[in-house]
Backbone as CSV, one residue per row, in Angstrom:
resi,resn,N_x,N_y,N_z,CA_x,CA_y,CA_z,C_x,C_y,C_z
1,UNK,-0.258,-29.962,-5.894,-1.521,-30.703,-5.791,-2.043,-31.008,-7.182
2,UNK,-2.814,-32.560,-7.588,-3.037,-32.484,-8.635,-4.071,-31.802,-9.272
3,UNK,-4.396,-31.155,-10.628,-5.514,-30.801,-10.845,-5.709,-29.147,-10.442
4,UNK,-4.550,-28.742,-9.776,-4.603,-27.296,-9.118,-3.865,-26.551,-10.653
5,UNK,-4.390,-25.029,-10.982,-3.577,-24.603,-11.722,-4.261,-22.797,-11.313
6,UNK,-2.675,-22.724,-11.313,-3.022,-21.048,-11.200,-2.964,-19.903,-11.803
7,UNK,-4.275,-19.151,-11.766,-4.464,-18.074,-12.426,-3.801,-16.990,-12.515
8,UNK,-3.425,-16.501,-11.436,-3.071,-14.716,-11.381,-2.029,-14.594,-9.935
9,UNK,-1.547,-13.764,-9.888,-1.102,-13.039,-8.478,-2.074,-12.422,-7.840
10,UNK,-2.487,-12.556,-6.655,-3.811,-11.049,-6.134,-2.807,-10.463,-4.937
11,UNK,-1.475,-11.012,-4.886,-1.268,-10.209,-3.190,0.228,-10.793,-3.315
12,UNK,0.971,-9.593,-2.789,2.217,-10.231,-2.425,2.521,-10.327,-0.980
13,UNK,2.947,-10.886,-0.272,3.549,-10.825,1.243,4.795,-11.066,1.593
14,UNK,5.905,-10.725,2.756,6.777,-11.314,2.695,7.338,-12.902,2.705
15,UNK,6.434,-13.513,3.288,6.881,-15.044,3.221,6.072,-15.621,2.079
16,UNK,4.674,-15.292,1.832,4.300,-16.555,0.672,3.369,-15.225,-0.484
17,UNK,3.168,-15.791,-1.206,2.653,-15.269,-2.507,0.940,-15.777,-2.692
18,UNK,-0.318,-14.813,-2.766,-1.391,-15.319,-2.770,-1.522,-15.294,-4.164
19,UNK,-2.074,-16.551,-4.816,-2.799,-16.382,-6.196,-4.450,-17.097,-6.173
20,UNK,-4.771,-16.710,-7.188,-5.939,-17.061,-7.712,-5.826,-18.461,-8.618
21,UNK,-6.534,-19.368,-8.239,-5.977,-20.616,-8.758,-7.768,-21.113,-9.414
22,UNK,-7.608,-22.462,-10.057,-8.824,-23.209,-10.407,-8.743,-24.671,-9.862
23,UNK,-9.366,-25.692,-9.320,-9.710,-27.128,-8.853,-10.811,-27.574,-9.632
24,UNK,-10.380,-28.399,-10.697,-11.970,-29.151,-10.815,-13.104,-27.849,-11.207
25,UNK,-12.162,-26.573,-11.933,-13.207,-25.734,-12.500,-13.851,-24.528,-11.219
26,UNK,-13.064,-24.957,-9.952,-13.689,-23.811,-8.530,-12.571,-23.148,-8.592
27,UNK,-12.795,-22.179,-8.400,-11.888,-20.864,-7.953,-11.270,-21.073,-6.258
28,UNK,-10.029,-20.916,-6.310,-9.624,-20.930,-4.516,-8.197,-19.828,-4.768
29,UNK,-8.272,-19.431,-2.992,-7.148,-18.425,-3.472,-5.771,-19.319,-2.632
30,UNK,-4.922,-19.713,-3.134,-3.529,-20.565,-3.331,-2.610,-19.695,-2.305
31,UNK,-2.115,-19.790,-1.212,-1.070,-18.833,-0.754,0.259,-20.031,-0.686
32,UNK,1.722,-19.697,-1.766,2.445,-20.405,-1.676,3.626,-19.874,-1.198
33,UNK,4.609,-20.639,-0.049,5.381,-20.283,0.546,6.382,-19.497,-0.308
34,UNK,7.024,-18.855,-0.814,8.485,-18.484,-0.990,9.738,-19.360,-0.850
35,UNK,10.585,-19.793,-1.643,12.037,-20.568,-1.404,12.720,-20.523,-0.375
36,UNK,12.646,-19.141,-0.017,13.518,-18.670,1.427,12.514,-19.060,2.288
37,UNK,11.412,-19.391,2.492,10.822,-20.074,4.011,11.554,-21.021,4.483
38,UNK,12.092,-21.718,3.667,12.395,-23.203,3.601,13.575,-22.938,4.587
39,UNK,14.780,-21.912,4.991,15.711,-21.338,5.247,15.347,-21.216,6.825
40,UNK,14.295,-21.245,7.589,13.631,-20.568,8.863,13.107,-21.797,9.119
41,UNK,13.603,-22.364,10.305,12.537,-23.105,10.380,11.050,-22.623,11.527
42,UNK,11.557,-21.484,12.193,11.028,-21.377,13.281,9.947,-20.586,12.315
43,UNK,10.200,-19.686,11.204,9.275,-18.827,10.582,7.998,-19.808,9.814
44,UNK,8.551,-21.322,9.222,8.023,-22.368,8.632,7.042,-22.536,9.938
45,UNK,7.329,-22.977,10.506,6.344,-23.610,12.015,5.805,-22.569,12.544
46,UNK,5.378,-21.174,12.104,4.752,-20.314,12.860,3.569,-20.021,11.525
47,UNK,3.974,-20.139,10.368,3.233,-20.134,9.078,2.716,-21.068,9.380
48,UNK,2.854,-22.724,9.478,1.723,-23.838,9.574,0.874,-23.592,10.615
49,UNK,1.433,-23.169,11.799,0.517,-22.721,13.076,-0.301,-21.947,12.651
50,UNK,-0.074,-20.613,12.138,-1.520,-19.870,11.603,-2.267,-20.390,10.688
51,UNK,-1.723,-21.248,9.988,-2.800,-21.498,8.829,-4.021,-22.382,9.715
52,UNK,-2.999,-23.422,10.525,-4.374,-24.004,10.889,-5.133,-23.463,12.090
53,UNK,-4.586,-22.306,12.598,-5.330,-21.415,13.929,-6.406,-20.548,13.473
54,UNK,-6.547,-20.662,12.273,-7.367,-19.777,11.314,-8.653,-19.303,11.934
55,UNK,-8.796,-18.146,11.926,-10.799,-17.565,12.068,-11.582,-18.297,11.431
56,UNK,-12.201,-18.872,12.270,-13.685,-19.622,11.692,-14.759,-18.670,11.959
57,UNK,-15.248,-18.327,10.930,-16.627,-17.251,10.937,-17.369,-17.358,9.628
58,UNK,-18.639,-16.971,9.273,-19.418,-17.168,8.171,-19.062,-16.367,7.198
59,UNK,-18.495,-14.840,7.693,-18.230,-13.838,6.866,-16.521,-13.702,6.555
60,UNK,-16.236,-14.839,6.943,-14.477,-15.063,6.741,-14.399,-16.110,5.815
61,UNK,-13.303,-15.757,5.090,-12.399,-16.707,4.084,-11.374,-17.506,4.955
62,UNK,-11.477,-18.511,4.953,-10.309,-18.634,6.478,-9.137,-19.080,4.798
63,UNK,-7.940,-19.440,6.283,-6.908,-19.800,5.458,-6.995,-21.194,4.726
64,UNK,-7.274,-22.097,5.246,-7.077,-23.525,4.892,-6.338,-24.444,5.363
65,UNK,-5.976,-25.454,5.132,-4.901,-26.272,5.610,-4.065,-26.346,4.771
66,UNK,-2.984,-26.379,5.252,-1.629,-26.282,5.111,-0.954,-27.726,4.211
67,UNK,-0.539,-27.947,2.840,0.016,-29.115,2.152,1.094,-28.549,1.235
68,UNK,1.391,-29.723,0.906,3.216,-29.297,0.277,2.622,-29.494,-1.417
69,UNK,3.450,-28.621,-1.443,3.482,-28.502,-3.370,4.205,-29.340,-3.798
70,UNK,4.259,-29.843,-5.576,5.316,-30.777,-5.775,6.901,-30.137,-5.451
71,UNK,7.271,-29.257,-5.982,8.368,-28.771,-5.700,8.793,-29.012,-3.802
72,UNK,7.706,-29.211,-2.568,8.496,-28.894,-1.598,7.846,-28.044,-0.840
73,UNK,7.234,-26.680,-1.278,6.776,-25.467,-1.012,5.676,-25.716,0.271
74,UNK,5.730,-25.158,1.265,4.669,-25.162,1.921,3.406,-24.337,0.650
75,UNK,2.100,-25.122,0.780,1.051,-24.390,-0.014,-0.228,-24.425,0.811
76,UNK,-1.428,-23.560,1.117,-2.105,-23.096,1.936,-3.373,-22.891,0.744
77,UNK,-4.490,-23.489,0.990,-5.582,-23.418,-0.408,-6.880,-23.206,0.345
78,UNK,-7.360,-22.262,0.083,-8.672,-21.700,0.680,-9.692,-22.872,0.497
79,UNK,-10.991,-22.372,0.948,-12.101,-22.834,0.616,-13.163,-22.000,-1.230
80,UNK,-13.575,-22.953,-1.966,-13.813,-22.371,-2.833,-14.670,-20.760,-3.049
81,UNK,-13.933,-19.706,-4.530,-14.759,-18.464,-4.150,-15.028,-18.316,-5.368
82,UNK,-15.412,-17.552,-5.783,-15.891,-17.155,-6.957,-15.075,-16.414,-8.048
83,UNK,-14.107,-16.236,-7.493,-13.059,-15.365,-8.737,-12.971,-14.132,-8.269
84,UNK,-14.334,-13.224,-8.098,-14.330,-11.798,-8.664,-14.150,-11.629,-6.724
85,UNK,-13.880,-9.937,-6.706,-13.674,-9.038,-5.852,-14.259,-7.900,-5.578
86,UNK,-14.293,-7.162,-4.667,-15.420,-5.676,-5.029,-14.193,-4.855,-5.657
87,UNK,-13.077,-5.037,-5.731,-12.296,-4.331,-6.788,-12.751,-4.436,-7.805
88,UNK,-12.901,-5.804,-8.550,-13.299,-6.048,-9.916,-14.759,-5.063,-10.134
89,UNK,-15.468,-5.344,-8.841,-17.144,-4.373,-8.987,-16.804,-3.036,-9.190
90,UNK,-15.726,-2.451,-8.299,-15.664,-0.930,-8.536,-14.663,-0.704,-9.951
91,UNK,-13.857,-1.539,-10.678,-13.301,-1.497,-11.512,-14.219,-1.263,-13.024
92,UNK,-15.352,-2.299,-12.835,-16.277,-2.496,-13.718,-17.274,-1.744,-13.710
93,UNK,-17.808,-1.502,-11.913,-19.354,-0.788,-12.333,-19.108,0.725,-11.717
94,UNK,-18.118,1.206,-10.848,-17.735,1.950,-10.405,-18.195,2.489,-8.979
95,UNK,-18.512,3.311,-8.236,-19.185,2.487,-6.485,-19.995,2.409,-6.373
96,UNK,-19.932,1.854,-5.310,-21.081,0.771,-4.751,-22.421,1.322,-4.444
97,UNK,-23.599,0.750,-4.217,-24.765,1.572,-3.743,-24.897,1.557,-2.337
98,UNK,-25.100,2.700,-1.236,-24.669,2.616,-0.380,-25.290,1.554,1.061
99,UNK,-27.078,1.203,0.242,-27.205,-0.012,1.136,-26.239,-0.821,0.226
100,UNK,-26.221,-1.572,-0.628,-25.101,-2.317,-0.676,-23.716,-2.319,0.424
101,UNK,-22.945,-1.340,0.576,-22.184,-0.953,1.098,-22.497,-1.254,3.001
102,UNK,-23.791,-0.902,2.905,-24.379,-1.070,4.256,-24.003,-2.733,5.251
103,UNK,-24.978,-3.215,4.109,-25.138,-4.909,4.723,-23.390,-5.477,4.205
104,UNK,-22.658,-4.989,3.430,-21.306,-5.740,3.342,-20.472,-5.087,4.533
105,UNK,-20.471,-4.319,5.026,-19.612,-3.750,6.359,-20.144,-4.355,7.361
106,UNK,-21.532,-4.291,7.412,-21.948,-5.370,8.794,-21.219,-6.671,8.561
107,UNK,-21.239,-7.297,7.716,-20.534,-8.279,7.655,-19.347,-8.490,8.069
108,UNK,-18.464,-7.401,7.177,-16.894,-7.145,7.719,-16.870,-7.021,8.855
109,UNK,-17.518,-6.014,9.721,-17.151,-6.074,10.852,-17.457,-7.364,11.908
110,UNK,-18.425,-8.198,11.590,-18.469,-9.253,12.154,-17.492,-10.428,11.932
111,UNK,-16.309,-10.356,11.010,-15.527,-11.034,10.607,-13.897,-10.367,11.425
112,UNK,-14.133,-9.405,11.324,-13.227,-8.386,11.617,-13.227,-8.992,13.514
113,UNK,-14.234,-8.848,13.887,-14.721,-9.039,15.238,-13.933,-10.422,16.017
114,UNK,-14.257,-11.284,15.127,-13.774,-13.011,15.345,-12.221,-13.417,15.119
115,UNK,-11.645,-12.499,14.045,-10.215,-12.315,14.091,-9.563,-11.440,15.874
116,UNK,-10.428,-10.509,15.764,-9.597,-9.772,16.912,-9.690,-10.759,18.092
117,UNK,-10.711,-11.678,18.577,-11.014,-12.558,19.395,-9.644,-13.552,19.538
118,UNK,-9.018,-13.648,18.472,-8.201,-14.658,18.662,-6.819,-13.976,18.227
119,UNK,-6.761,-12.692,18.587,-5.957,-11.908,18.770,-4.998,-11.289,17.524
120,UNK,-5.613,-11.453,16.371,-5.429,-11.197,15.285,-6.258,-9.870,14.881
121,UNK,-5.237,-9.638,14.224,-5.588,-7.985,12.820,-5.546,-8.919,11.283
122,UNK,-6.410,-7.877,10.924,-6.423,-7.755,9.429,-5.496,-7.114,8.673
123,UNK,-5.235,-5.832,9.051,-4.213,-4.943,8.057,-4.167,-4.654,7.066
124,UNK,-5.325,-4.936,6.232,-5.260,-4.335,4.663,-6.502,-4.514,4.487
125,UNK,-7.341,-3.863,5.022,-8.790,-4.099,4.776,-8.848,-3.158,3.138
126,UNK,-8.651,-3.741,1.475,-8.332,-3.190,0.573,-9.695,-4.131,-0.200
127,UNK,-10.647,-3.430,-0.953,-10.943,-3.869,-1.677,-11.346,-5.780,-2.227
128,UNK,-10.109,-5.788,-2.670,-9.348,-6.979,-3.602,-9.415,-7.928,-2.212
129,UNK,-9.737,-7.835,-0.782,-9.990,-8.441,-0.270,-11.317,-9.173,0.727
130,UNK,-12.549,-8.680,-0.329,-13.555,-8.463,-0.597,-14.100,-9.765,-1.592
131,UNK,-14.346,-11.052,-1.399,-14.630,-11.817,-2.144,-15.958,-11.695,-2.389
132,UNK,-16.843,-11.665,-3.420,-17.732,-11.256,-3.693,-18.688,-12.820,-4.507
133,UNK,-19.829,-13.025,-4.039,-20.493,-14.291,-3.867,-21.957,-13.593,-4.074
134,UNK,-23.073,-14.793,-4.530,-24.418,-14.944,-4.141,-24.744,-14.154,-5.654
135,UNK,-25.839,-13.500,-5.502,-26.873,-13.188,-6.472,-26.546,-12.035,-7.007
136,UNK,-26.364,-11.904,-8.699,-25.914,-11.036,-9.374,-26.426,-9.539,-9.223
137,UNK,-28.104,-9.441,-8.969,-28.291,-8.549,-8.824,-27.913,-7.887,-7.080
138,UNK,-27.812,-8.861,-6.815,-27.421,-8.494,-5.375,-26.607,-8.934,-4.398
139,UNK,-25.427,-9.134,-4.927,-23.818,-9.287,-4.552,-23.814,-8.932,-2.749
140,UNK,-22.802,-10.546,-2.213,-22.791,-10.413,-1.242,-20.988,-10.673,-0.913
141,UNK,-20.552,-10.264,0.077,-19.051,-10.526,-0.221,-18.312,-10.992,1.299
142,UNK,-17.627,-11.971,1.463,-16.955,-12.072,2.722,-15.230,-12.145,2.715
143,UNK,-15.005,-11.477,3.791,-13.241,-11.176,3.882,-12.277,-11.922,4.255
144,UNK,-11.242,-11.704,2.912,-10.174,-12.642,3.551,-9.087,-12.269,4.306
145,UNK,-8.825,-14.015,4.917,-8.146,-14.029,6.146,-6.335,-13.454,5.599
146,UNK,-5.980,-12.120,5.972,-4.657,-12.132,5.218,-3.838,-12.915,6.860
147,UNK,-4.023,-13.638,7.481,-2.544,-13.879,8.595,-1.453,-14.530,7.663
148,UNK,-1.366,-15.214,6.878,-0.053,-15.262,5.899,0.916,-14.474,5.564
149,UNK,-0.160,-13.312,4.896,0.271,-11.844,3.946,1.388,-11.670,4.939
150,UNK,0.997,-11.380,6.186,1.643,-10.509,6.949,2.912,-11.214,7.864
151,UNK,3.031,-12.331,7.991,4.080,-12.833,8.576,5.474,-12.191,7.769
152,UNK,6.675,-12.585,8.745,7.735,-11.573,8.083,8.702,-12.576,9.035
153,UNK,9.948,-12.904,8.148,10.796,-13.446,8.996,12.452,-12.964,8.194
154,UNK,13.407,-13.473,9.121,14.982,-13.425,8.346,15.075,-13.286,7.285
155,UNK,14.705,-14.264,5.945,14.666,-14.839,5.014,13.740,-14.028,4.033
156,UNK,12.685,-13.349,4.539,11.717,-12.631,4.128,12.003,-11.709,2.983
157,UNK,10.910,-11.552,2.257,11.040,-10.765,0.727,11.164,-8.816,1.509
158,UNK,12.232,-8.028,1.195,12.526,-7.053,1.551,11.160,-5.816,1.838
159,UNK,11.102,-5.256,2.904,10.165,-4.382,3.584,8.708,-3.896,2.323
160,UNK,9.992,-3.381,1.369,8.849,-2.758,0.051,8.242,-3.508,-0.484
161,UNK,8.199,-4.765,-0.874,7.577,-6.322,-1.480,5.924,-6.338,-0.609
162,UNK,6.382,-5.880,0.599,4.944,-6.558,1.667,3.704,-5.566,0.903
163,UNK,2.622,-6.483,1.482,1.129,-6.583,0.631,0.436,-4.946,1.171
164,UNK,1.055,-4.666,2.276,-0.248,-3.199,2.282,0.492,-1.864,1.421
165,UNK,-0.094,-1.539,0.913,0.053,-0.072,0.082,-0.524,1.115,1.331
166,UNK,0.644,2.116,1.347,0.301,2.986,2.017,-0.999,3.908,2.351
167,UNK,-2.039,3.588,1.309,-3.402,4.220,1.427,-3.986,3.485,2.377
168,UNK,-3.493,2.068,2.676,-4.420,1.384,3.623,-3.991,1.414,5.157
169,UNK,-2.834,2.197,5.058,-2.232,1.980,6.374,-3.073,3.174,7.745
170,UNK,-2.857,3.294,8.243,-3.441,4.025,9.439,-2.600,4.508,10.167
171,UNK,-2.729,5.822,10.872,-1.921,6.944,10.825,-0.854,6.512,11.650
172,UNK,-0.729,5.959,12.731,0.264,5.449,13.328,0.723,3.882,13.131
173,UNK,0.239,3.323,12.096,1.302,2.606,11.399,2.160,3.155,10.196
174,UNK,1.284,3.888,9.696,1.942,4.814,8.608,3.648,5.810,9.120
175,UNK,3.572,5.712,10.723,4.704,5.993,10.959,5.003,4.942,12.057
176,UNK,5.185,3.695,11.368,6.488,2.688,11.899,5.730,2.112,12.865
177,UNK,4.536,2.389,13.597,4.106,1.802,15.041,3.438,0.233,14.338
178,UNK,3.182,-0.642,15.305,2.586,-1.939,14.861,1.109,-1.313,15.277
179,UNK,0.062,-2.320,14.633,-0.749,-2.427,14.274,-1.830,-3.047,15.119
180,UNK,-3.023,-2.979,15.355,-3.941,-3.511,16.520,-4.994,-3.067,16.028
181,UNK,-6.304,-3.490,17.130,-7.918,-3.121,16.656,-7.952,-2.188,15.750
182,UNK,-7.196,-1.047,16.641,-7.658,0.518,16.479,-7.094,0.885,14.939
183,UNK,-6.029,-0.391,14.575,-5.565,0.172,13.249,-6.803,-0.477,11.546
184,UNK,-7.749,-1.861,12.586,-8.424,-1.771,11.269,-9.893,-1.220,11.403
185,UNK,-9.910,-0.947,12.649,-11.016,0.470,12.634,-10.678,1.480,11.637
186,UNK,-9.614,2.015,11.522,-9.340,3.077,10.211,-9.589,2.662,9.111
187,UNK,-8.961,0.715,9.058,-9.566,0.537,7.564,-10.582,0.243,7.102
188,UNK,-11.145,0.377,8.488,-13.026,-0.031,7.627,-13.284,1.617,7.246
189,UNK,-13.025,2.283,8.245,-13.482,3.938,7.125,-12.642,3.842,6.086
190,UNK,-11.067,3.610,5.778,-11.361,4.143,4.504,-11.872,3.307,3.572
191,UNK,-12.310,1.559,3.862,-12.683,0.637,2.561,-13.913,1.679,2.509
192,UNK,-15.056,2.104,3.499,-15.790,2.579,3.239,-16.073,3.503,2.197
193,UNK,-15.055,4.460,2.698,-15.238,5.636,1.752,-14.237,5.092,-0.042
194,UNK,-14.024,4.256,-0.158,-13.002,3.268,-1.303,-14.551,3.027,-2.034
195,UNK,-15.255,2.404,-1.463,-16.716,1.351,-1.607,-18.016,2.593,-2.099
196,UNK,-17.831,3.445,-1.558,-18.724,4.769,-1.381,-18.240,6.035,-2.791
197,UNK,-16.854,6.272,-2.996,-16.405,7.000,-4.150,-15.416,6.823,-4.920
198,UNK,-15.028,4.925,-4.927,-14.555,4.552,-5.875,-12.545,4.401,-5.754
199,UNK,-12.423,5.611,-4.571,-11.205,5.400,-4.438,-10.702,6.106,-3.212
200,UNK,-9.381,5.192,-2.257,-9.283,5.441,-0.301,-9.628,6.909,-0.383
201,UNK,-9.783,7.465,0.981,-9.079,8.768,1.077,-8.477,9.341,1.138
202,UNK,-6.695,8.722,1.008,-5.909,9.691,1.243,-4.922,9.180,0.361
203,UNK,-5.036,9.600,-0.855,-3.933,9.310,-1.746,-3.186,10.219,-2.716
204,UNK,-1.781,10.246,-2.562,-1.105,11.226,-3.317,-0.135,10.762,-4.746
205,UNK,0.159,11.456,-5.306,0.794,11.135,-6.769,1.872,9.853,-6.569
206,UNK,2.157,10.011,-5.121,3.719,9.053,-5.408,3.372,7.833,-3.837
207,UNK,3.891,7.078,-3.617,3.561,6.547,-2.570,3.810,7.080,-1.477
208,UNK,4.908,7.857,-1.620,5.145,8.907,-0.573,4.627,9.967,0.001
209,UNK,3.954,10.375,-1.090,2.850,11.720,-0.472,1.726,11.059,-0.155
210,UNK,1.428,9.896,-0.511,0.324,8.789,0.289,0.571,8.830,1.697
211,UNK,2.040,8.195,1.674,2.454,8.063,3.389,2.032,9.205,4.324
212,UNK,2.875,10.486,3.564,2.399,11.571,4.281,1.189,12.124,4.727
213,UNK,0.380,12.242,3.461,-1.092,12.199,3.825,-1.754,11.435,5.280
214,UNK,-1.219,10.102,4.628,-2.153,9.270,5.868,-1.769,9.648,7.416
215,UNK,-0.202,10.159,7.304,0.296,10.406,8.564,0.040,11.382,9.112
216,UNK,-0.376,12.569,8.642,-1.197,13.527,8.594,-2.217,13.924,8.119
217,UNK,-3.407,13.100,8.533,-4.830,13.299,7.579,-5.364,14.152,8.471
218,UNK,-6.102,14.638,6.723,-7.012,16.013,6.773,-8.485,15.303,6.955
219,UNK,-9.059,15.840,7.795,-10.477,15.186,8.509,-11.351,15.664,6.793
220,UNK,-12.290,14.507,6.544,-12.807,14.468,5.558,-13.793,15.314,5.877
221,UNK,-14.447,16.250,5.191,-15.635,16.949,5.148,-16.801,16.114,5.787
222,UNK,-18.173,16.711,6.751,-18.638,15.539,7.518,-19.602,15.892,6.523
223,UNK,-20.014,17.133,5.680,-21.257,17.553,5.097,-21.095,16.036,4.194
224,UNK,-20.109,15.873,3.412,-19.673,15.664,2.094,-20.494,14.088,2.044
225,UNK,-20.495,13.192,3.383,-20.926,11.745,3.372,-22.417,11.587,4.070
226,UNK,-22.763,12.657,4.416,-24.157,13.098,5.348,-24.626,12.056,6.025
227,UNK,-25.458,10.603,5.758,-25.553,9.540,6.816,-24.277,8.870,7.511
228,UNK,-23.465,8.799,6.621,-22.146,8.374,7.432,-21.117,8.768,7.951
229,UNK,-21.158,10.106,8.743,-20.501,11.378,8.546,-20.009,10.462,10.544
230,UNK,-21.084,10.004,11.032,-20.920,9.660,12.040,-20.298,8.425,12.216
231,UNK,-20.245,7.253,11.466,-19.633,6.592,11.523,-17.961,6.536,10.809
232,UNK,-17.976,7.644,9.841,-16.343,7.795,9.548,-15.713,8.944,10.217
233,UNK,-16.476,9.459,11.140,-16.054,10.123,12.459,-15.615,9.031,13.144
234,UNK,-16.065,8.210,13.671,-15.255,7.369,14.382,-14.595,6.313,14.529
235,UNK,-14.320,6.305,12.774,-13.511,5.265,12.046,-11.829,6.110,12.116
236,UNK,-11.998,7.112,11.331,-11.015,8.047,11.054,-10.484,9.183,12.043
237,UNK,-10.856,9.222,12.720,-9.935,9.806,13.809,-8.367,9.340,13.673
238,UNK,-7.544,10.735,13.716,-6.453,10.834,13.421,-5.791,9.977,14.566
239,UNK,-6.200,10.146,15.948,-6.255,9.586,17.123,-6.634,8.265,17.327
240,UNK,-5.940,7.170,17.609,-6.461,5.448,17.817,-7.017,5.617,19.031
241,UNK,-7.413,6.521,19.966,-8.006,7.067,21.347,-9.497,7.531,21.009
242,UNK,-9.459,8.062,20.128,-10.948,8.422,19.550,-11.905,8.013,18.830
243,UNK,-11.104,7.002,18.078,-11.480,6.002,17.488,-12.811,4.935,18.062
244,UNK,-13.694,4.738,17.125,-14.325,3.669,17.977,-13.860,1.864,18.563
245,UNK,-14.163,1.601,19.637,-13.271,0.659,20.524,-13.301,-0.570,20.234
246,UNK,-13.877,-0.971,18.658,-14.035,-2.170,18.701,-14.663,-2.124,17.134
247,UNK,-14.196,-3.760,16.632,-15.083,-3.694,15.168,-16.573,-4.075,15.504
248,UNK,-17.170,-4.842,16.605,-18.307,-4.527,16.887,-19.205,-3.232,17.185
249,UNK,-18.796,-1.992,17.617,-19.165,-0.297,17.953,-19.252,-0.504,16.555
250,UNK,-18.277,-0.668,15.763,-18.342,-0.057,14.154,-19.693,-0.764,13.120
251,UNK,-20.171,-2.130,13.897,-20.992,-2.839,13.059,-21.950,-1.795,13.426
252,UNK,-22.365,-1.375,14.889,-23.759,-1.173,15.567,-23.951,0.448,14.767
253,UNK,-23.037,0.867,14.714,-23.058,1.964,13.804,-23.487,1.866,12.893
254,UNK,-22.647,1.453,11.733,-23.143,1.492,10.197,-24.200,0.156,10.217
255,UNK,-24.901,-0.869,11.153,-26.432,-1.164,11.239,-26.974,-0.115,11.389
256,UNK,-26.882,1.006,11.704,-27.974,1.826,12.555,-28.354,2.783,10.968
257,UNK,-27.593,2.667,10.057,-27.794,3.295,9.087,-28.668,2.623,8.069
258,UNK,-29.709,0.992,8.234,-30.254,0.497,7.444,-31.611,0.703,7.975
């Protein structure tokens, strides 16, 4: 596209690559196919289908529409954002204040909510996917749509390449099961507690003792978060049965804490 130039990597996935790009001086986040898409066609036509099946919601980044790069490439270009991330916030200012934290989860979960409607997960509710907008002193942030990240076909960049890091995974994806509501109910507790002390809960020296951890998590102290002791009770349940049943339960919750 003309006039497009890109900044950074923010995400890898198996079929396309998200970057951080500039238009005319706006920030958008760029998701470009991979060489090997081109190889699938059925994986190509299930990538254009999501892009344009995209979540429409206020507190969503949707995907965009779907246009070809010069090279060929299927390329996928958001709507304009601002650059920064609540990574960059916790990188820079270190965590969050916890109404802050408050009114940005209501949000998520109302975004979170409109994906599951159309039968979609999130799967990496991480930070860095946290676009962060509005008024300096008082930062507002809405989530992006990963359905790209996560597509996976023949041709696809090998298992270890894909975009979630084992801290974000949830206990029974963390061992091999697929993924549903109940799995980004876990990741709103741990962005929470990410957002709340700067870093997930369950992380070990190697990615592997991450895995393990998550696959066996140790119930976080309830003293330790005191107003939210109840809502990452029923984020984090080791159990997707105990879990609360919906990213809406999870909004009415952490509302109930403002």
């Amino acid at each position: 596209m003309s006039g497009l130039e890109l900044v950074k990597k923010v995400a890898d996935g198996s079929v396309v690559e998200a970057m951080l790009g500039r238009i005319d001086r706006r920030h958008v986040v760029v998701q470009v196919a991979r060489p090997a898409l081109a190889q699938d066609a059925l994986l190509l036509r299930e990538a254009v289908d999501t892009a344009r099946a995209g979540s429409v919601h206020p507190e969503l980044i949707g995907l965009g529409q779907p246009v070809q790069a010069k090279d060929g490439r299927l390329m996928v270009i958001s709507e304009p954002v601002t650059g920064w991330t609540a990574a960059d916030l916790l990188r820079l200012s270190g965590p969050i204040a916890p109404e802050r934290v408050v009114e940005w989860m209501v949000g998520v979960c109302e975004a979170l909510d409109a994906m599951h409607a159309r039968g979609r997960v999130h799967g990496c509710l991480a930070p860095r996917h946290l676009h962060v907008h509005g008024e300096t002193d008082r930062p507002a942030v809405r989530l992006f749509d990963t359905g790209l990240l996560h597509l996976r076909g023949a041709h696809s960049m090998p298992t270890r390449a894909c975009v979630v890091e084992p801290e974000y995974l949830s206990p029974e994806r963390a061992a091999g099961e697929r993924g549903g509501v109940a799995s980004d109910v876990w990741g709103v507790g741990v962005l929470i507690v990410e957002l709340l002390r700067g870093h997930p809960p369950y992380r070990g020296a190697t990615p592997a003792e991450t895995r393990a951890a998550v696959k066996s998590p140790t119930p976080i102290p309830a003293s330790f978060f005191g107003a939210w002791r109840d809502v990452l009770r029923g984020c984090l349940a080791p159990s997707p049965m105990d879990r609360f049943a919906s990213a809406l339960e999870v909004r009415q919750a952490i509302a109930s804490l403002a």
